[in-house]
VMD Tcl script that draws the C-alpha trace (Angstrom):
set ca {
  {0.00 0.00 0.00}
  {2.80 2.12 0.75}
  {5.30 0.75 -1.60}
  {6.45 3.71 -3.76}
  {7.05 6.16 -0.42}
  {8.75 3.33 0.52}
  {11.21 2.67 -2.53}
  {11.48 6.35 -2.42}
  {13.18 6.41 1.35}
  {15.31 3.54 0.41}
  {16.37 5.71 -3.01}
  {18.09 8.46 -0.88}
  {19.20 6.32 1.39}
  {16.14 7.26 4.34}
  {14.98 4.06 4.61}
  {14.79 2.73 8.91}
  {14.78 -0.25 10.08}
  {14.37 -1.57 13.87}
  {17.80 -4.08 14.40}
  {18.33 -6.21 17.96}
  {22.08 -5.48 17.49}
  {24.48 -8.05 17.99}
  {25.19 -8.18 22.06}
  {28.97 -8.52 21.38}
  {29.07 -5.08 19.25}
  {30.96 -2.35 21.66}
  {28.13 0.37 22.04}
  {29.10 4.16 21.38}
  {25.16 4.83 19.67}
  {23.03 4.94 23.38}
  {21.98 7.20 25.83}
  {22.88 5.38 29.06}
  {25.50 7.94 29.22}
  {26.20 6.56 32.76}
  {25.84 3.23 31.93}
  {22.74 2.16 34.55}
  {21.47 0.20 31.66}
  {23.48 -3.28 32.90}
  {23.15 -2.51 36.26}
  {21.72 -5.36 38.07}
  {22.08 -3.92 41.72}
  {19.83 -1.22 40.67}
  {17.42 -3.27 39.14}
  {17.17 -5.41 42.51}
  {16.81 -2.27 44.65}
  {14.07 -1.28 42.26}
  {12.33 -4.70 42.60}
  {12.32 -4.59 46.56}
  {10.99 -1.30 46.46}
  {8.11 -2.12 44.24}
  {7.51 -5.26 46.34}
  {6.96 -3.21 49.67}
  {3.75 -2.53 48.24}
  {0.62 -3.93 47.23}
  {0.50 -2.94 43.81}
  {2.71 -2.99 41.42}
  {0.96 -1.52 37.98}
  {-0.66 1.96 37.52}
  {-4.11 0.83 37.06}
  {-5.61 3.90 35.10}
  {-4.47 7.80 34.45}
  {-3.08 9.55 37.36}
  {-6.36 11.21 37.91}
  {-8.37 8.36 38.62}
  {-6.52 6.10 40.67}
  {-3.03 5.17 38.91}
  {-1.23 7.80 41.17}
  {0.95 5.51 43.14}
  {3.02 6.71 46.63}
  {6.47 5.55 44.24}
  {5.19 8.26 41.87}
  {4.81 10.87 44.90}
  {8.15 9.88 46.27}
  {10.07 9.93 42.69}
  {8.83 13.72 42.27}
  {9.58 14.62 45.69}
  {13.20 13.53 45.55}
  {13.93 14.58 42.13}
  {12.35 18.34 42.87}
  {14.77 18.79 46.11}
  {17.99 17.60 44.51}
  {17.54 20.16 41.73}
  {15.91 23.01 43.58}
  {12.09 23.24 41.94}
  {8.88 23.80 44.32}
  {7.15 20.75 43.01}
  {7.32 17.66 40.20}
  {5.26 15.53 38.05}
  {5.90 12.29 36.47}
  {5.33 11.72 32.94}
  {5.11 8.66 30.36}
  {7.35 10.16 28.66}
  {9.33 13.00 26.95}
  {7.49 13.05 23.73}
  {4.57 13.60 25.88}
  {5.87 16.10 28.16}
  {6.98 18.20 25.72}
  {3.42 17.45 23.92}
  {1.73 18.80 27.84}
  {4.35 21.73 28.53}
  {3.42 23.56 24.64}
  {0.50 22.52 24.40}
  {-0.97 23.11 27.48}
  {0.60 26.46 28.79}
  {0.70 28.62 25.27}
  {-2.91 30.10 25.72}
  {-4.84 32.26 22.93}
  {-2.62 35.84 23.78}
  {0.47 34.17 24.47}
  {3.55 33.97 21.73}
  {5.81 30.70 22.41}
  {9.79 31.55 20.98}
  {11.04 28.15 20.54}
  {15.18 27.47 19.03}
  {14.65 25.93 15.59}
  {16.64 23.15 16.81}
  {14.09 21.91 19.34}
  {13.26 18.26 19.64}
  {10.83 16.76 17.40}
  {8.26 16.20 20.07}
  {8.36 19.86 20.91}
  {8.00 21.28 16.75}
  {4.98 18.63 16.49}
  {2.92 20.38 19.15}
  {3.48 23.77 17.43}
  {1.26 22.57 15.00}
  {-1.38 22.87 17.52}
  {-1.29 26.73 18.22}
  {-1.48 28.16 14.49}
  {-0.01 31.87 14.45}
  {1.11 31.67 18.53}
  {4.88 30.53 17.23}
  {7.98 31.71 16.84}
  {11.30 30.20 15.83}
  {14.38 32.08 16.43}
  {17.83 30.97 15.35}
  {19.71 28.14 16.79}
  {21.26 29.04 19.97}
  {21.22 32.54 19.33}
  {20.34 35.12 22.52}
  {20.48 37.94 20.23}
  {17.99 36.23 17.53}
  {15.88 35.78 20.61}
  {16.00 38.95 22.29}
  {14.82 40.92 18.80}
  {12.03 38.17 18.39}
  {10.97 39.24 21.99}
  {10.94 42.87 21.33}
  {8.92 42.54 17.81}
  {5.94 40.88 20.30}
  {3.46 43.46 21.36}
  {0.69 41.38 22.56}
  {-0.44 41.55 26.08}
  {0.11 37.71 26.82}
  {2.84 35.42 28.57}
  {5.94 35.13 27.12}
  {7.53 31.40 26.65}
  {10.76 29.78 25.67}
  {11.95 26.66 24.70}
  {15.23 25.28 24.57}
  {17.49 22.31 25.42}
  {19.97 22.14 27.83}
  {22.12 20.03 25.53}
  {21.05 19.98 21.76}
  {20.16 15.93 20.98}
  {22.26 15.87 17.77}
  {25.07 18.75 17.72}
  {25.79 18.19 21.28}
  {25.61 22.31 21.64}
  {25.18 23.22 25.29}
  {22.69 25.74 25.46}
  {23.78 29.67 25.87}
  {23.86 31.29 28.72}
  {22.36 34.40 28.13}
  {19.08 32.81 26.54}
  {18.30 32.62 30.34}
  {19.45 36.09 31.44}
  {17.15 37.60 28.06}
  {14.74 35.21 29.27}
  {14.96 37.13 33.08}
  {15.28 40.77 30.99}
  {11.79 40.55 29.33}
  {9.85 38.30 31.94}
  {9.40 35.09 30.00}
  {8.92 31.52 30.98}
  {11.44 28.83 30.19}
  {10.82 25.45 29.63}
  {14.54 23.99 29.15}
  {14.40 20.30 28.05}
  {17.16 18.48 29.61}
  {16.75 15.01 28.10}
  {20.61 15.03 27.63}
  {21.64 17.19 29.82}
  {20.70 15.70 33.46}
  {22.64 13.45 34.32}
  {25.48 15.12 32.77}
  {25.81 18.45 33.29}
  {27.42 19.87 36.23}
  {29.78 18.85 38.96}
  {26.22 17.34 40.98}
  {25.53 15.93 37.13}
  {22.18 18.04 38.09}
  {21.85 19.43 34.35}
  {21.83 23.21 32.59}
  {21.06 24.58 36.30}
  {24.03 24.04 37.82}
  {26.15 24.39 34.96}
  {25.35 27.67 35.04}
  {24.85 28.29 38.97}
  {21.23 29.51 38.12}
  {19.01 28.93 40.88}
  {15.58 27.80 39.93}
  {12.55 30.75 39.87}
  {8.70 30.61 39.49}
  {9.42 31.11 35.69}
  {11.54 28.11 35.40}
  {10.27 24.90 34.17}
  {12.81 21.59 33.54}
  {11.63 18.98 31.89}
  {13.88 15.61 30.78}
  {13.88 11.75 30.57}
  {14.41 8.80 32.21}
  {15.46 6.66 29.70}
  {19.04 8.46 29.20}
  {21.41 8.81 32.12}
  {19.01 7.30 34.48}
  {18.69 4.20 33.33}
  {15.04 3.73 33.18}
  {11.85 4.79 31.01}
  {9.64 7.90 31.80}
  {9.67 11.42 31.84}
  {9.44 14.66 34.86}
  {8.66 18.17 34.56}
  {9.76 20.33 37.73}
  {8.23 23.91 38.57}
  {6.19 25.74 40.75}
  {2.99 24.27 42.20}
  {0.99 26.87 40.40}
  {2.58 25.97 36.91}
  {2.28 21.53 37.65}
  {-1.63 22.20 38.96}
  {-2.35 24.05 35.69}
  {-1.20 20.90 33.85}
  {-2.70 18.68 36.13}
  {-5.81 20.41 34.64}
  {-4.99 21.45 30.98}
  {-2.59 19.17 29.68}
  {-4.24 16.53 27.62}
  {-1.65 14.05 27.84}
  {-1.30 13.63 31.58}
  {-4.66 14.19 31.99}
  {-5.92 11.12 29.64}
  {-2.69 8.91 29.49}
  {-2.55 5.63 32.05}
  {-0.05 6.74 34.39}
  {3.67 6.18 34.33}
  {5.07 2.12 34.92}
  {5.42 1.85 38.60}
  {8.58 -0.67 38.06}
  {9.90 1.77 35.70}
  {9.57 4.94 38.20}
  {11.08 2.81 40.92}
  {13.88 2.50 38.50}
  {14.36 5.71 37.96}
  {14.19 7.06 41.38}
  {17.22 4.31 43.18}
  {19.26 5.24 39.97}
  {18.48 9.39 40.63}
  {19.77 8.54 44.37}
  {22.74 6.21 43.38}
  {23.70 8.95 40.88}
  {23.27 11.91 43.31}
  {25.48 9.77 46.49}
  {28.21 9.02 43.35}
  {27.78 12.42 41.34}
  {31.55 13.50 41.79}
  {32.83 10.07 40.85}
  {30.45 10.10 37.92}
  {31.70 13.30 36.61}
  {35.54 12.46 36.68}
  {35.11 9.75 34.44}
  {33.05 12.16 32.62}
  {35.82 14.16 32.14}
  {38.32 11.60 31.16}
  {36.28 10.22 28.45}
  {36.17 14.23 27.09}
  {39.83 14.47 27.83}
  {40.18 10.87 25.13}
  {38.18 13.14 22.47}
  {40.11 16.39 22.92}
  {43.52 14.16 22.82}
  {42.77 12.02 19.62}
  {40.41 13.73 17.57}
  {41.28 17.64 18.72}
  {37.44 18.22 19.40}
  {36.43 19.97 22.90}
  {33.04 18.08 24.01}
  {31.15 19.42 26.69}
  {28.36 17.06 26.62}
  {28.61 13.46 25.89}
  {27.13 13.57 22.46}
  {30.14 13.61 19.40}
  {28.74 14.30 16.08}
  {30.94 13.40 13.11}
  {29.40 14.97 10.07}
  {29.14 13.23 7.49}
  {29.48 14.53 2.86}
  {25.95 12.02 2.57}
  {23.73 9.68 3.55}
  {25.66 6.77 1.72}
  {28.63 7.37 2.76}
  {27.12 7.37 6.57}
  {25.64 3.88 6.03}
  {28.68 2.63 4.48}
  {30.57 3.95 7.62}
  {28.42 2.72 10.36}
  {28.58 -0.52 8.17}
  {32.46 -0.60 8.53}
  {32.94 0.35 11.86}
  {30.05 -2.47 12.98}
  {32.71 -5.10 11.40}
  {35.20 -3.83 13.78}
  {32.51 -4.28 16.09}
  {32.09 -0.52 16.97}
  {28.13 0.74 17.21}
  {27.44 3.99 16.88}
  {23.96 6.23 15.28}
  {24.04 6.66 11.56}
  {21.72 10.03 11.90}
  {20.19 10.99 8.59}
  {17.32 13.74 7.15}
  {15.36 14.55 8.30}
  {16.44 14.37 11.43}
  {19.48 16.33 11.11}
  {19.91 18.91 8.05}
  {23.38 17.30 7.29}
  {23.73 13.69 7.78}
  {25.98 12.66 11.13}
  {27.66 9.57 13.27}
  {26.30 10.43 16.36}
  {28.49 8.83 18.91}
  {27.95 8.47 22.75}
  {31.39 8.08 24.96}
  {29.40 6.53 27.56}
  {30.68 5.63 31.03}
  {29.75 1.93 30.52}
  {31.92 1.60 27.70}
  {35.46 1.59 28.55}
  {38.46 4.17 27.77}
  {40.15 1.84 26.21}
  {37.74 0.78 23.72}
  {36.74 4.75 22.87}
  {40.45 5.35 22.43}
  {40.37 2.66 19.85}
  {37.31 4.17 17.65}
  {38.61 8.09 18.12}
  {41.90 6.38 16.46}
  {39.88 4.33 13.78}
  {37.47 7.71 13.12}
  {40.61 9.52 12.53}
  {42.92 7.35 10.80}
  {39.72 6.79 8.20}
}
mol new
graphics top color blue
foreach p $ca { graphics top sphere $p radius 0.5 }
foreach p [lrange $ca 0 end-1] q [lrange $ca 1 end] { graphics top cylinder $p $q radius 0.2 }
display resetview
């Protein structure tokens, strides 16, 4: 039914595929940028904390009755370390994104989002028509004449990441301080930031020594340096009881795994009692990158760009034989085809010296 589209992906070399990857391939292409994916301690902690209580599943939308006391204590603890009056679980980031625009960009308000947002974030602009704005990638000054230009008598909003999903880019400091000058809320997704930003590893925050205000809303994942599957947002009560109310996906999704939250929140602690250990071999794998391949990371995302989508294929292709995974990130995705390689902390140092010296002996 959909054959020509089809042929017409695998023509330009678009075409995707779902692979179980061989287990014995060295993985540079994930998210578990602190490598809690194999960790089997955690998973047992999670298991006895699940088994404390009664029940185990969500049973039905947080509204109705699938609110569980592991939910309350998850957004408890993760709205302390970090400094926010109050959090909410979420399914997960594609959704809170979906919530967060959706929800809070009323009739007289103008939303500036950075034209590199994530994908979930650009979909739910097509809900609000004439209410959006893109200004330039990472640019405060793009953003600050945007802001000017709007006259109308409604709420301000921004949206950025705290570390750009492809490029890596850590997001500029003075977006927040033009964010401050003209009064605007700031929804900073830190899917890939948390986790790995900061001394604490608490994200774009502390990076920057910016101490969370009633303007300030955090959203970001579980499923990347945590180690689980999920979603938060973190803000003031006012702004989490206005989604509790308005935002269709919390309101009409089945609430959040209760395994998966438990997850998240022993990995959150581990992380937070081992941040400073955590961040050191952080640093080492950045100080690999800067040694072999002369490139200055300040995330834990590498992109290698790519001259096409071939020759990306062929590439991931050769470096799988020498049993190296890493993304082969094509349109439309990115505007210029990448490798998108993670230096994670559960791979070792020695094996990401070996593929920095294979990327640049090639």
């Amino acid at each position: 039914m959909y054959t020509k589209e089809l042929n017409a992906l695998k023509k330009v070399n678009r075409f995707r595929q779902r692979h179980v990857w061989d287990s014995t391939l060295i993985d540079f292409a994930s998210n578990d940028y602190l490598g809690l994916a194999n960790n089997k301690k955690q998973l047992k902690k999670a298991f006895n904390l699940v088994n404390q209580y009664d029940t185990h599943t969500p049973k039905a939308s947080m509204l109705v009755n699938g609110y569980h006391e592991i939910h309350q204590r998850f957004e408890q603890t993760l709205a302390k370390l970090n400094g926010f009056e109050e959090g909410m679980i979420v399914g997960s980031g594609f959704l809170a994104n979906l919530s967060l625009i959706e929800a809070l960009v009323r009739k007289k308000d103008r939303l500036f989002i950075d034209e590199d947002y994530h994908a979930s974030g650009m979909m739910a602009t097509a809900l609000l028509a004439d209410r959006v704005v893109k200004f330039k990638h990472n640019d405060p000054s793009d953003l600050e004449e945007k802001l000017k230009s709007f006259k109308g008598s409604g709420r301000k909003i921004i949206a950025v990441e705290g570390v750009y999903s492809m490029s890596g880019n850590v997001c500029h400091r003075a977006i927040f301080e033009v964010a401050d000058k003209y009064e605007a809320l700031i929804i900073v997704d830190e899917a890939h930031s948390s986790g790995v930003l900061g001394e604490n590893l608490l994200g774009i925050f502390e990076y920057y020594d910016i101490a969370p205000h009633e303007r300030h809303i955090k959203m970001g994942t579980l499923g990347k340096a945590y180690g689980s599957y999920g979603a938060y947002i973190l803000a003031s009560s006012h702004i989490l009881s206005f989604l509790v109310n308005r935002g269709k996906p919390i309101i009409y999704s089945t609430a959040p795994s209760v395994i998966d939250t438990a997850l998240a929140l022993v990995n959150i602690q581990h992380v937070a009692q081992h941040s400073h250990k955590y961040h050191a071999k952080i640093q080492k794998r950045h100080a690999i990158v800067k040694e072999v391949l002369n490139i200055q990371m300040h995330s834990l995302i590498l992109p290698i760009i790519m001259p096409s989508n071939s020759e990306t294929m062929k590439k991931q292709k050769e470096l799988i034989g020498k049993k190296f995974l890493v993304g082969a990130i094509r349109q439309p995705t990115v505007e210029q085809p990448i490798l998108r390689i993670i230096p994670h902390l559960g791979s070792t140092k020695k094996n990401l010296l070996k593929l920095c010296q294979n990327l640049r002996d090639s």
